[in-house]
C-alpha positions in Angstrom: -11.9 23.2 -23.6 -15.3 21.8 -25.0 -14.8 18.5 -27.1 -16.5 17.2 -29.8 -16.9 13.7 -31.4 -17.7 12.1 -34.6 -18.8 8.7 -34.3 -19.5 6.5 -37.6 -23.1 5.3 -37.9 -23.4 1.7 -39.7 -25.1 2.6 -43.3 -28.5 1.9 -43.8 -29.9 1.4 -47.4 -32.0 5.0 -48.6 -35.4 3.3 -49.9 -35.3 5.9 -52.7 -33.2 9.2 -53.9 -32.1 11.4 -51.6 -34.1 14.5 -53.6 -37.2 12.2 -53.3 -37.0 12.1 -49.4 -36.8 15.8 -49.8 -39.6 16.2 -51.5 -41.8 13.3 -49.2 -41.1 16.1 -45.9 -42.3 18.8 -48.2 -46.1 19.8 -47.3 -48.7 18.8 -50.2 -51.8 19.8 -51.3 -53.5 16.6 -50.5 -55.1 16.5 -47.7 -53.3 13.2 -46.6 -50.1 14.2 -47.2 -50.3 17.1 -45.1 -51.5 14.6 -42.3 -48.4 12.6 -42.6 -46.0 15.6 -42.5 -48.1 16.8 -39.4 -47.8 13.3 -37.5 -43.7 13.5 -38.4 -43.4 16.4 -37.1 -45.0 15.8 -34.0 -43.6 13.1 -33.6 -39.8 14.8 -33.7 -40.8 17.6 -31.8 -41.6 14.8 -28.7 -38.8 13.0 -28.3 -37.2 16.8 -28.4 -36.1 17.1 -31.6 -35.4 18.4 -35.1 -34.6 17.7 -38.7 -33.2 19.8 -41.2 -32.1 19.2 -44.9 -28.9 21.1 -45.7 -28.1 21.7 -49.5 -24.7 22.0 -49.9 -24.5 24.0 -53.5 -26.8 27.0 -52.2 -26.5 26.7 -48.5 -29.5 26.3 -47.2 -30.7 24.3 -44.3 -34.4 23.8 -44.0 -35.3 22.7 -40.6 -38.4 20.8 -39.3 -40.3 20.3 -35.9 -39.5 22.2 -32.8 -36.2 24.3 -33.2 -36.7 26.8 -30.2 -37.3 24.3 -27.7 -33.8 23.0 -28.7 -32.4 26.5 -29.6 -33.7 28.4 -26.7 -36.2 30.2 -29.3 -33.9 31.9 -31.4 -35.6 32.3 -34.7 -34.7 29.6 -37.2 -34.0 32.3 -40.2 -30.9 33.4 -37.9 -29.4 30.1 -38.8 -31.4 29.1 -41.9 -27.9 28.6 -43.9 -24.4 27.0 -43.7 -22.8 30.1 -42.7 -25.2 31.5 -40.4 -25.3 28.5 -37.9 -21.8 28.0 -38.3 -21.5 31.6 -36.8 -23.2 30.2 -33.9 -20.5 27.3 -33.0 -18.2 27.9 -30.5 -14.3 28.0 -31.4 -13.5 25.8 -29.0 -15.2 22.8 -30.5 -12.5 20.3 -31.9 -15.2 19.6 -34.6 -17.9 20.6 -36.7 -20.7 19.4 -38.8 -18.9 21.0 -42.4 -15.7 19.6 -41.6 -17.0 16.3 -41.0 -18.9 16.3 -44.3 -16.9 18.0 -46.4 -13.2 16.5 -44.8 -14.2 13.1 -44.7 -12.3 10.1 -46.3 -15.4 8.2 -46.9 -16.9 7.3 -49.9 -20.9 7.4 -51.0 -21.9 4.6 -52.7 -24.9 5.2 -53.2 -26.6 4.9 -49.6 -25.0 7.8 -48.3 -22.8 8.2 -45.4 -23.6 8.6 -42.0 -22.1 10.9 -39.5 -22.5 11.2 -35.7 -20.8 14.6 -33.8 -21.7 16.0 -30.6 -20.6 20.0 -30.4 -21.3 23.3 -28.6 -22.9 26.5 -30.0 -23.1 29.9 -28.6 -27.1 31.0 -29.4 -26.3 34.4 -28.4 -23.2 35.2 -29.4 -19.8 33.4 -29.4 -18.8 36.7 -26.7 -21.5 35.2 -24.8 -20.5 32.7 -21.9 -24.2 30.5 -22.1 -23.6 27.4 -24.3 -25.8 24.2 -25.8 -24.9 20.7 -26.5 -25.8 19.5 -29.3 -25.8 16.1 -30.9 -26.0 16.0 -34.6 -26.8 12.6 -36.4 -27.1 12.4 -40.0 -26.0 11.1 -43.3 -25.1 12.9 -46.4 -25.3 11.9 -49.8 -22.9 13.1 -52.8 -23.5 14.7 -56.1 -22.4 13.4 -59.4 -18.7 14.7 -58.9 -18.7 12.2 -55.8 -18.4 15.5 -53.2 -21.0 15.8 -51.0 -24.2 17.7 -52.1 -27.3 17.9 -49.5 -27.2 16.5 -45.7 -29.8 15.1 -44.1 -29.7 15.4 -40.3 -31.6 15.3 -36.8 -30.4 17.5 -34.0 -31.3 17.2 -30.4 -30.3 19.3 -26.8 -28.1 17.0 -25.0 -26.7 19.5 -22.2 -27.6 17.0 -19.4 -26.4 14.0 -20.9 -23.0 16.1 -21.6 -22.5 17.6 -17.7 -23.3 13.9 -16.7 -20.4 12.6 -19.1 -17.9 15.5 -18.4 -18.5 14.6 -14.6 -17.7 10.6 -14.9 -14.9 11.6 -17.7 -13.0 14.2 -14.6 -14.1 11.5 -12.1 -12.3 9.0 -14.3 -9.0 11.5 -15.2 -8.9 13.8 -12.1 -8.6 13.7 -8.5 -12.3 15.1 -6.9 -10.6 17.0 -4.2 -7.7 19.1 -6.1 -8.7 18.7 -9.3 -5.3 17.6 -10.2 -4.3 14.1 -12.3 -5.4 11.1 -10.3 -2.9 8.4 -10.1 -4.3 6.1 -12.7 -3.9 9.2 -15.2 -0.6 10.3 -13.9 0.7 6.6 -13.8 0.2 6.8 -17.7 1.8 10.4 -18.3 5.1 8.9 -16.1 5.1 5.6 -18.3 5.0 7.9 -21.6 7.8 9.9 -19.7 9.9 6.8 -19.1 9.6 5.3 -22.5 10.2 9.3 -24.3 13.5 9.3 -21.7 14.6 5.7 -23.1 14.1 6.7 -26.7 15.7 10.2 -26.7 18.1 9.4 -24.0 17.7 12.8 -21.7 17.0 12.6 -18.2 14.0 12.8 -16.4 12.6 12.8 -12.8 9.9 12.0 -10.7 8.8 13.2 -7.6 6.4 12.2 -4.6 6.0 15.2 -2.4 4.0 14.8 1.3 2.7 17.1 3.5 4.4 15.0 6.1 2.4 17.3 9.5 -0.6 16.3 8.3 -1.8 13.7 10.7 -1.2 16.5 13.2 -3.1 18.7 11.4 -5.7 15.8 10.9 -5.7 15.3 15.4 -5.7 18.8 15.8 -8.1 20.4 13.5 -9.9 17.8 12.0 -10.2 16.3 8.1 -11.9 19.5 6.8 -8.4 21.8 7.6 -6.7 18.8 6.7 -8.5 18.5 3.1 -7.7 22.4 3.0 -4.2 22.2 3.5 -4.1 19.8 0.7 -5.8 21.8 -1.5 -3.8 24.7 -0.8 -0.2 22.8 -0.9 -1.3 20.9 -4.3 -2.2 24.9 -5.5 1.3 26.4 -4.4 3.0 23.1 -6.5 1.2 23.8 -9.4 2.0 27.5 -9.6 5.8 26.7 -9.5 5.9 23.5 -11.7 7.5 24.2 -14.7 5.6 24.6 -18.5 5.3 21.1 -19.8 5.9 19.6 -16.2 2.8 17.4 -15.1 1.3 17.3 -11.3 -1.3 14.6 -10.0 -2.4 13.3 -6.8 -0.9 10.0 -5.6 -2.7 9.7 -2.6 -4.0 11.3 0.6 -1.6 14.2 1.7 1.1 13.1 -1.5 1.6 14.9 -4.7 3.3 13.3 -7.9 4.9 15.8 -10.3 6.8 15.0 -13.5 9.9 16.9 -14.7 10.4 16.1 -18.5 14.0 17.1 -19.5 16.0 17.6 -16.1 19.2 16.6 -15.2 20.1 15.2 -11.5 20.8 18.6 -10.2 18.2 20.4 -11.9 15.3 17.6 -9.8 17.4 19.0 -6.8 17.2 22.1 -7.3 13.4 21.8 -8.2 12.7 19.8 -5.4 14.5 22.5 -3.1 11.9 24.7 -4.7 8.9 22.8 -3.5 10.1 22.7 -0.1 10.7 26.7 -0.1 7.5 27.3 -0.9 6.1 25.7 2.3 8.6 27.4 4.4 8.0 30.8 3.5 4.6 30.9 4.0 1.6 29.7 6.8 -2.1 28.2 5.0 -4.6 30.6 6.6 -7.0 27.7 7.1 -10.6 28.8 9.1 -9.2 27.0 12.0 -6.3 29.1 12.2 -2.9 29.4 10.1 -1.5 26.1 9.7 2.6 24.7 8.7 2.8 22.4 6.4 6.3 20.4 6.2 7.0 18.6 3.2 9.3 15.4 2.6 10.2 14.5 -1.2 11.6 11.0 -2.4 12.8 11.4 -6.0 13.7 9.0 -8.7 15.9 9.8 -11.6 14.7 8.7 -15.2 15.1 6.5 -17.2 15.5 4.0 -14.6 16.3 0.5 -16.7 14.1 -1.9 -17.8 11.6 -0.5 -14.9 7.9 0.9 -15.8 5.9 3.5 -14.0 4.4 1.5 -11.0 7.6 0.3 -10.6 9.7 3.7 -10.4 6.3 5.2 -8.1 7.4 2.2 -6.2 10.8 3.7 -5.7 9.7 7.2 -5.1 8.2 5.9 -2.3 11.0 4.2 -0.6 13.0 7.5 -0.7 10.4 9.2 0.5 9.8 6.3 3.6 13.1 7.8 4.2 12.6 11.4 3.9 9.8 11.5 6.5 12.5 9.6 9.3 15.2 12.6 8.8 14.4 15.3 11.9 13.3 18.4 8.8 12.1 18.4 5.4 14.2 17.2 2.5 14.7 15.7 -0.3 16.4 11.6 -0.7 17.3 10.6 -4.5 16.3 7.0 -4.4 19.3 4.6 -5.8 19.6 1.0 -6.3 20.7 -1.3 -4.1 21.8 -5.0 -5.5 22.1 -5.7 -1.5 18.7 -4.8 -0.7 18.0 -7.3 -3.5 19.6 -10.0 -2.6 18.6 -9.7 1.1 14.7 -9.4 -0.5 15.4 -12.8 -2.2 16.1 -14.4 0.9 13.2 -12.7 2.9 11.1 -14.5 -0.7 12.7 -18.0 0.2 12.5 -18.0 3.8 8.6 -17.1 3.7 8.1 -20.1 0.9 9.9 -22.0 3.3 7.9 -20.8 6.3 4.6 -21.8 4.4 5.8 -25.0 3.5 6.7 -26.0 6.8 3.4 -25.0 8.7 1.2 -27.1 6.5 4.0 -30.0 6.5 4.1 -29.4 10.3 7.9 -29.5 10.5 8.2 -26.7 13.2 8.4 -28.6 16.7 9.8 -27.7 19.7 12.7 -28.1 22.1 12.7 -27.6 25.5 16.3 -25.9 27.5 16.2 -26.7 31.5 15.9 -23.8 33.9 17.3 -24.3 37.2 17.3 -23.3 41.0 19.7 -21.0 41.6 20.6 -22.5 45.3 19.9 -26.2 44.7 20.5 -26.8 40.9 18.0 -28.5 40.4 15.6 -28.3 37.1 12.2 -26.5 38.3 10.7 -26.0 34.6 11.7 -25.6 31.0 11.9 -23.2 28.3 10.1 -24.2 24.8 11.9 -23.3 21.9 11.2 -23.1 18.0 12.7 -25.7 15.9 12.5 -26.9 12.6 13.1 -29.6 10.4 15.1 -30.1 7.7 15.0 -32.3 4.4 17.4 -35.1 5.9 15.6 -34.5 9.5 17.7 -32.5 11.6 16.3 -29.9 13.7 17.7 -26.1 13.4 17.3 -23.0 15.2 14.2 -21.4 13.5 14.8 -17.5 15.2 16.3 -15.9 12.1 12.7 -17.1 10.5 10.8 -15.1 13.0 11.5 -11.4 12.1 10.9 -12.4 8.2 7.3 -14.0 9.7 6.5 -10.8 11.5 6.8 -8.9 8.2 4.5 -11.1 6.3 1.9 -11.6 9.2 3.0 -15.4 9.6 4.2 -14.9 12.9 0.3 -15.6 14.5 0.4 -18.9 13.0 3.7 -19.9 14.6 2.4 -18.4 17.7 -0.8 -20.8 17.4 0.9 -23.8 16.5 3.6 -23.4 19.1 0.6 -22.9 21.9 -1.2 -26.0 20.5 2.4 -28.0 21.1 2.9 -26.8 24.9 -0.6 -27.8 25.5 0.2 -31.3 24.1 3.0 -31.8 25.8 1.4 -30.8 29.3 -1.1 -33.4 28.5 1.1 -36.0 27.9 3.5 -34.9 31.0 1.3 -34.2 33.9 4.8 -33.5 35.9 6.1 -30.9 33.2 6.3 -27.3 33.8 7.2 -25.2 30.6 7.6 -21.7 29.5 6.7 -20.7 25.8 7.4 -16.5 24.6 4.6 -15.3 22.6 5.9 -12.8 20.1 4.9 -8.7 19.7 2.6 -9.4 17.0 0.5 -11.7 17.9 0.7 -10.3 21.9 -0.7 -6.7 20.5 -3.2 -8.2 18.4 -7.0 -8.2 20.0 -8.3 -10.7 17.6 -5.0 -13.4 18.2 -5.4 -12.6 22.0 -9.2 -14.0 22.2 -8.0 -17.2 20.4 -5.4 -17.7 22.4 -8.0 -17.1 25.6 -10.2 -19.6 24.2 -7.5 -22.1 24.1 -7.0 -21.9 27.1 -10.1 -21.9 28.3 -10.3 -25.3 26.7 -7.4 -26.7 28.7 -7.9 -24.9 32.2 -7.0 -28.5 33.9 -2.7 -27.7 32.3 -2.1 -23.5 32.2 -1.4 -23.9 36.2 2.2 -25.4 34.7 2.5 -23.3 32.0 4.3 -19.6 31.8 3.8 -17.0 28.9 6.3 -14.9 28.4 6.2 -11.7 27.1 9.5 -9.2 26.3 9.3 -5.9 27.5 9.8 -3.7 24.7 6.4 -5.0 23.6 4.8 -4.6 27.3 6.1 -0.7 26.7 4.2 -0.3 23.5 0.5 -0.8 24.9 0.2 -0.4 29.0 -3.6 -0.7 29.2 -3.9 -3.7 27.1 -0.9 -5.4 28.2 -2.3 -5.3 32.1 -5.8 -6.7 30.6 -4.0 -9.6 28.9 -1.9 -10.6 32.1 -5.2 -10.3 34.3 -6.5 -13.0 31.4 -4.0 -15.0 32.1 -3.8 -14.9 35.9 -8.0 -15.8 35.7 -7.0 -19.1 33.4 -4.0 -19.7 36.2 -1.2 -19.0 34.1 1.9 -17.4 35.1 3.6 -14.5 33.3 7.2 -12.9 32.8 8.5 -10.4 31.1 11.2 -11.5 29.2 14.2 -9.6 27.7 13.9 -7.5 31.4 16.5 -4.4 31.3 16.4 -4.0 27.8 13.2 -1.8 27.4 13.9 0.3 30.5 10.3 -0.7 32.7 9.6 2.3 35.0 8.4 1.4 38.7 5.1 3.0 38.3 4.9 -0.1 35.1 6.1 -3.0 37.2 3.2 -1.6 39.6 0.8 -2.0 37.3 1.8 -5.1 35.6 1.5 -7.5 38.2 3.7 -10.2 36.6 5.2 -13.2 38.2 8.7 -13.5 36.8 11.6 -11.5 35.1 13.7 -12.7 32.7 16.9 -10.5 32.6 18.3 -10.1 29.2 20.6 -12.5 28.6 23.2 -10.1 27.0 23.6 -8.0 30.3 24.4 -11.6 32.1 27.0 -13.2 29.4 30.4 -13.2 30.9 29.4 -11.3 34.2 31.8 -11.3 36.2 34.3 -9.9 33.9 32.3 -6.4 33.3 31.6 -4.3 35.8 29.0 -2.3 34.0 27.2 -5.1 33.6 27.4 -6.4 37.1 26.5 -2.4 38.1 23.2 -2.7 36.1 22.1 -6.3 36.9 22.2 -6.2 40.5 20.1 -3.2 40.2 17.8 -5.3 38.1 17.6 -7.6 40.4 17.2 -5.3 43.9 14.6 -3.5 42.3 12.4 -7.2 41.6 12.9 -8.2 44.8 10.6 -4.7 46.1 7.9 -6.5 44.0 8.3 -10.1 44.9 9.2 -11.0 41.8 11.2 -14.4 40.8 13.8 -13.5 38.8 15.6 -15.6 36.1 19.3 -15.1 34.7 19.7 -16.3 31.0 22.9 -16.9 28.8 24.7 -18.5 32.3 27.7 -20.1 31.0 30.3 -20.4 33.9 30.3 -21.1 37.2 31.5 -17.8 38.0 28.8 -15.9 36.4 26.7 -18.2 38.1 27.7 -18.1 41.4 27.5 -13.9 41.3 24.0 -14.2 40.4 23.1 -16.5 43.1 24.6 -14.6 45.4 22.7 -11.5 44.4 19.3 -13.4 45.4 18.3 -14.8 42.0 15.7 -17.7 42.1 16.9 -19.5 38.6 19.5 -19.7 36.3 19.5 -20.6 32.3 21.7 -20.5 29.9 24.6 -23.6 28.4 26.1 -24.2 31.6 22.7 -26.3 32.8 22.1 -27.7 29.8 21.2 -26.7 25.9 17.9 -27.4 24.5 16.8 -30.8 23.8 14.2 -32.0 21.3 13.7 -35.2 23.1 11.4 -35.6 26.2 12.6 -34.9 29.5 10.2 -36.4 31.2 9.9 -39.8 29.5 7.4 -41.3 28.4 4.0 -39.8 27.6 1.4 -40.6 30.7 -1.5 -40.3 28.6 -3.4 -40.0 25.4 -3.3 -36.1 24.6 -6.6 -36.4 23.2 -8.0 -34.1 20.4 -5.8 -31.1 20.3 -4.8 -29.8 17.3 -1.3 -29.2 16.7 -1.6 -27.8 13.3 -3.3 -24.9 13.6 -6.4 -25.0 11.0 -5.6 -22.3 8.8 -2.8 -24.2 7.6 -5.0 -27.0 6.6 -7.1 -25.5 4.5 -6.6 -26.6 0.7 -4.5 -24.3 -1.1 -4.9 -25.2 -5.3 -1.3 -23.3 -6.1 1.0 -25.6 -5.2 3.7 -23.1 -6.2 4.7 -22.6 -2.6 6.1 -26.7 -2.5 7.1 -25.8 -6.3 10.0 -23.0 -4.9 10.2 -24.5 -1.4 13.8 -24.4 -1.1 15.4 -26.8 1.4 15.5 -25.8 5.1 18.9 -26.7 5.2 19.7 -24.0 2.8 17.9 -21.2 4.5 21.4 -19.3 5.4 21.6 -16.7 7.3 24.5 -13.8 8.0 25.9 -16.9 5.9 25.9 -19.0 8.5 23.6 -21.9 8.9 20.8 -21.0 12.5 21.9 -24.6 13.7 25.9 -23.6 13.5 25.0 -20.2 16.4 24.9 -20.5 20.0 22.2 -21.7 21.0 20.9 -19.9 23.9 21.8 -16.1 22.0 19.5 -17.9 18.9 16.7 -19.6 21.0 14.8 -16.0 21.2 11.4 -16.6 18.7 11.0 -13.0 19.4 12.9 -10.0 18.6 10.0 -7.6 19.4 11.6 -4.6 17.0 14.6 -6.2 15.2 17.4 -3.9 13.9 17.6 -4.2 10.1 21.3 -5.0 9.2 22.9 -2.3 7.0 22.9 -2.0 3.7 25.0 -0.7 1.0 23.9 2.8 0.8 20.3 2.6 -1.5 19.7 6.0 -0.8 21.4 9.6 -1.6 20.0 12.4 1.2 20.0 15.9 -1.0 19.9 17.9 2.6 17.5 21.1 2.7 19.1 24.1 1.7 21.7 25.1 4.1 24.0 22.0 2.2 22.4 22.5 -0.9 25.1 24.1 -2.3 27.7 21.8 -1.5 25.6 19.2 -2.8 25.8 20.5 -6.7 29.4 21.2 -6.4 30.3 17.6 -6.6 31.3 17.2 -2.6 30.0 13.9 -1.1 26.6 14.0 -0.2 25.4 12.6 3.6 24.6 9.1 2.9 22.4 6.8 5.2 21.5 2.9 4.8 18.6 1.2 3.4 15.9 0.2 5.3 13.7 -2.9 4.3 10.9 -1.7 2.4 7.0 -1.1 4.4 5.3 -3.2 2.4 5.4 -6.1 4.3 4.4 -4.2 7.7 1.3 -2.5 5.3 0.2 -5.4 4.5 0.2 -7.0 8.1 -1.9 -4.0 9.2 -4.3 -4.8 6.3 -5.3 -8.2 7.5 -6.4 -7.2 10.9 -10.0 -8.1 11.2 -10.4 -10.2 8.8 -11.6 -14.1 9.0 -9.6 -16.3 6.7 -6.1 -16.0 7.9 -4.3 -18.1 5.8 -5.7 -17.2 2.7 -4.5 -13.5 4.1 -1.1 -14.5 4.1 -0.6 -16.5 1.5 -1.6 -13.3 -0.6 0.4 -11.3 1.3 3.5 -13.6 0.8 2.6 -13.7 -3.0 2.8 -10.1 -3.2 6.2 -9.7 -1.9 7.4 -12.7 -4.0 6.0 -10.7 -7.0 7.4 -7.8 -6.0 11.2 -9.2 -5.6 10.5 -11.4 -8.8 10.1 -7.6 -10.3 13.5 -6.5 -8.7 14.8 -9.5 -10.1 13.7 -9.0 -13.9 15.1 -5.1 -13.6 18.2 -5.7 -12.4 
């Protein structure tokens, strides 16, 4: 629909009557006067445009300079009244130049009033599709009865100017691409949704929809198919949305539609209907006929106390959900005070994590590793410690996942690095292993840092192993076989920790040249009392020994398990029957001066104003965990810095699956509905993909921390 505008002009004193003005444009006799009138009108005709002095009581306009270059050269006595050129507006206008005289609320006091619209006219016809923009600026003055009597006005053309602005105002509303709501605009629409839901108390819904195939259709095809299957899903939403519903674009391949007025089942059943609509029928795309599967997450309104960004937030999480169930469907998001809580500690423990690194209270303990046939220690394990406010040291492993999220983990992994190196420096004799975590081992960027450390300190890697666990060596062949030939050239050694766990093929041990295994300590615990176990470590072990590997048992704890191992051929043995892992030097005292290496790793150095991290720090010895206290486990099953992909714990049911149609129906009859547990949110893994590539780390991560603090201070306020 074409818009107009009326835009009030500031008043500007008339130097004489309004009649007298008239009579001024009017050609004279006089020579003179005729020379001024011609200069005026040239002078309107080149800046393109016209003037014209409407009289109200008899409806005449009288117009002046160069009305058919404005009015495509229609001839100015087919509008030379009121009612002629208002014949020539076009309906659609929300506005025109008689109802903004003759309607308006302000008052004439003598200077006149001034008026400003923009509107559209039809020159040839209102059947007629061609239309011109014009802007009208004027002021009119009133009569003795105080009503308006005569207007005087300048028109100008102004279609560019309009196109331009109808452009940046659908760039500013819409989405280029579908020509939908963008999310800016349909971010507002849900908020008015929310608030109308509160007020009236109905229900309400919102949906995200995805085109969940499409980064197959993206490999396969390429982004132009892609960009024309979203086109044509967004087309197929909007022709089965209801009246009154709205529809936007969220982002890439997902859709946001409103339903005003709908009750639980009713977004179920609607939802149902978007999916149907992608099942019955193929996208003819010029690349072929293309499927496009859909997942929905859906959020029932009025959720409390919780605005727009905040329920999209939701959406999202039932639709993370969505996407991991083998079809399309549909998951009704629901809240969890679990997922909460367990957010609030994730909050705590990364303000703690902060605190710690630039307060450098992580340090290290180191757990003996022995020959199997003599006993005797041949090198030890580092492992993470920190401490806490009365100066104890705890287990710091239930830290590590939560530091993974957040992107902290590389800074642990540097500062741990820095401390092995210091302590091979100071102990010419020592010989220590230290595991590098999945993060910061798949990272190309943390990789070359931790090369050029080495580099530095070529005279102490020949003592020092790295290990790596082997569901992390799985992820990335090629680049994990680069990064152990690294480390061979600096004259480190390398294991592969966690060995069993991940399943390595023989064509991978082949390739991966390492030096050690590690068996996972959980297949070695209590040994000798399951014969499943002993079934799959001795073929563990048989098949190292056809690659010269050494091989090391963790979690021994009896003499029994031991002896069963070292009877199988393995070269060392770990775990609390040799000894638990000591904070104190085993080698005595320091030989030498470690010189200039820095423990702290610099990022953590840098001067950070907001001291709001030290503000919230909560005390390390109230970081709980499973509500236990890390110091009160075992220590060998809690020495691991690195559970590679950690298991979330379950959670009390956040989400409600409505399955696709087959159990649709059992669904709305009231029977229990398929429920499966929360997941922690993405955000956190987002974000860590977001800081690749970037130079300031720490300033990276302190916004990234900051965001998920905000975001569970949000939770907090709407529950």
């Amino acid at each position: 629909m074409n818009q107009s505008a009326f835009v009030a002009m500031p008043e500007q004193p008339s130097p004489s009557s309004p009649q007298k003005n008239d009579q001024e444009l009017t050609p004279d006799s006089t020579d003179n006067t005729k020379s001024d009138y011609d200069r005026m009108t040239r002078s309107i005709t080149a800046v393109g445009a016209a003037t014209y002095h409407w009289s109200i009581e008899t409806d005449e306009i009288v117009w002046h300079g160069d009305t058919g270059q404005i009015f495509n050269h229609i001839d100015p006595a087919n509008f030379a009244n009121g009612r002629s050129y208002a014949s020539l507006l076009d309906p659609d206008n929300f506005t025109s130049r008689f109802e903004t005289v003759m309607r308006t609320h302000h008052n004439d006091d003598g200077n006149g009033v001034a008026f400003s619209i923009e509107y559209s006219i039809k020159p040839f016809g209102r059947d007629q599709e061609q239309s011109i923009w014009i802007e009208d600026t004027g002021r009119w003055y009133a009569g003795p009865d105080g009503r308006p009597r005569e207007v005087f006005g300048v028109v100008r053309q102004i279609d560019d100017r309009h196109e331009q602005d109808q452009h940046l105002q659908f760039m500013s509303n819409c989405d280029p691409l579908t020509g939908m709501l963008n999310r800016g605009r349909l971010a507002e629409a849900l908020g008015e949704t929310i608030e109308l839901a509160k007020t009236e108390g109905h229900c309400s819904g919102f949906l995200i929809v995805s085109v969940s195939n499409l980064a197959i259709v993206n490999d396969a095809y390429g982004f132009d198919v892609a960009d024309d299957v979203i086109i044509k899903v967004g087309r197929r939403l909007r022709e089965v949305v209801r009246t009154g519903d709205v529809i936007g674009r969220c982002s890439g391949s997902k859709f946001g539609i409103i339903l005003s007025r709908a009750s639980k089942e009713e977004i179920v059943v609607a939802a149902e209907r978007f999916l149907t609509i992608a099942r019955q029928k193929v996208i003819e795309t010029e690349m072929g006929p293309v499927w496009a599967i859909l997942s929905i997450g859906a959020v029932i309104l009025p959720n409390e106390n919780e605005g727009a960004n905040k329920t999209m937030a939701h959406a999202e999480e039932a639709l993370t959900e969505a996407t991991r169930l083998p079809t399309d469907a549909v998951v009704v998001y629901q809240p969890s005070p679990d997922l909460v809580s367990e957010r609030q500690l994730n909050s705590r423990c990364a303000i703690e994590i902060v605190h710690s690194l630039k307060e450098n209270q992580f340090t290290l303990a180191y757990q003996p590793v022995v020959n199997a046939a003599t006993k005797e220690v041949e090198f030890y394990e580092a492992l993470l410690r920190m401490k806490s406010e009365d100066g104890d040291l705890i287990a710091a492993g239930h830290l590590v996942p939560i530091s993974e999220k957040l992107g902290l983990i590389r800074l642990i992994d540097q500062l741990v690095v820095n401390k092995v190196i210091t302590t091979l420096r100071q102990f010419p004799q020592a010989k220590i292993a230290m595991n590098l975590s999945g993060v910061t081992a798949n990272d190309p960027r943390w990789v070359g840092k931790l090369i050029e450390t080495l580099e530095e300190n070529r005279d102490v890697t020949e003592r020092l192993t790295v290990e790596i666990t082997e569901t992390v060596v799985l992820k990335d062949i090629e680049h994990t076989v680069e990064f152990i030939k690294k480390l061979h050239t600096l004259g480190c050694k390398v294991a592969i920790d966690d060995f069993g766990a991940g399943f390595t093929s023989f064509k991978n041990l082949q390739l991966l040249n390492v030096d050690k295994v590690k068996i996972d300590g959980s297949f070695c615990q209590n040994l000798s009392n399951s014969q499943d176990n002993q079934f799959f470590v001795h073929t563990l072990i048989e098949l190292s020994k056809k690659f010269d590997l050494e091989i090391v048992a963790e979690w021994v704890e009896n003499e029994e398990d031991a002896a069963l191992l070292s009877s199988w051929g393995v070269n060392y043995l770990q775990g609390r029957l040799y000894g638990m892992a000591e904070s104190q030097s085993p080698w005595g005292d320091p030989a030498e001066d470690p010189g200039e290496v820095c423990v702290v790793p610099s990022e953590i150095l840098i001067r950070d104003d907001d001291e709001h991290d030290q503000e919230t720090a909560v005390p390390t010895s109230q970081l709980i965990f499973d509500g236990t206290l890390a110091a009160e486990k075992d220590d060998d099953q809690e020495r691991r810095r690195e559970p590679t992909a950690p298991e979330p714990d379950p959670i009390a049911q956040p989400f409600e699956v409505q399955s696709t149609s087959a159990d649709l129906a059992s669904n709305l009859t009231g029977d229990p509905v398929m429920q499966i547990p929360a997941l922690e949110i993405e955000t956190a893994r987002r974000t860590e993909d977001r800081d690749k590539g970037t130079a300031n780390q720490l300033d990276l991560e302190i916004t990234k921390l900051r965001q998920a603090i905000a975001m569970i201070n949000s939770s907090q306020a709407a529950g």
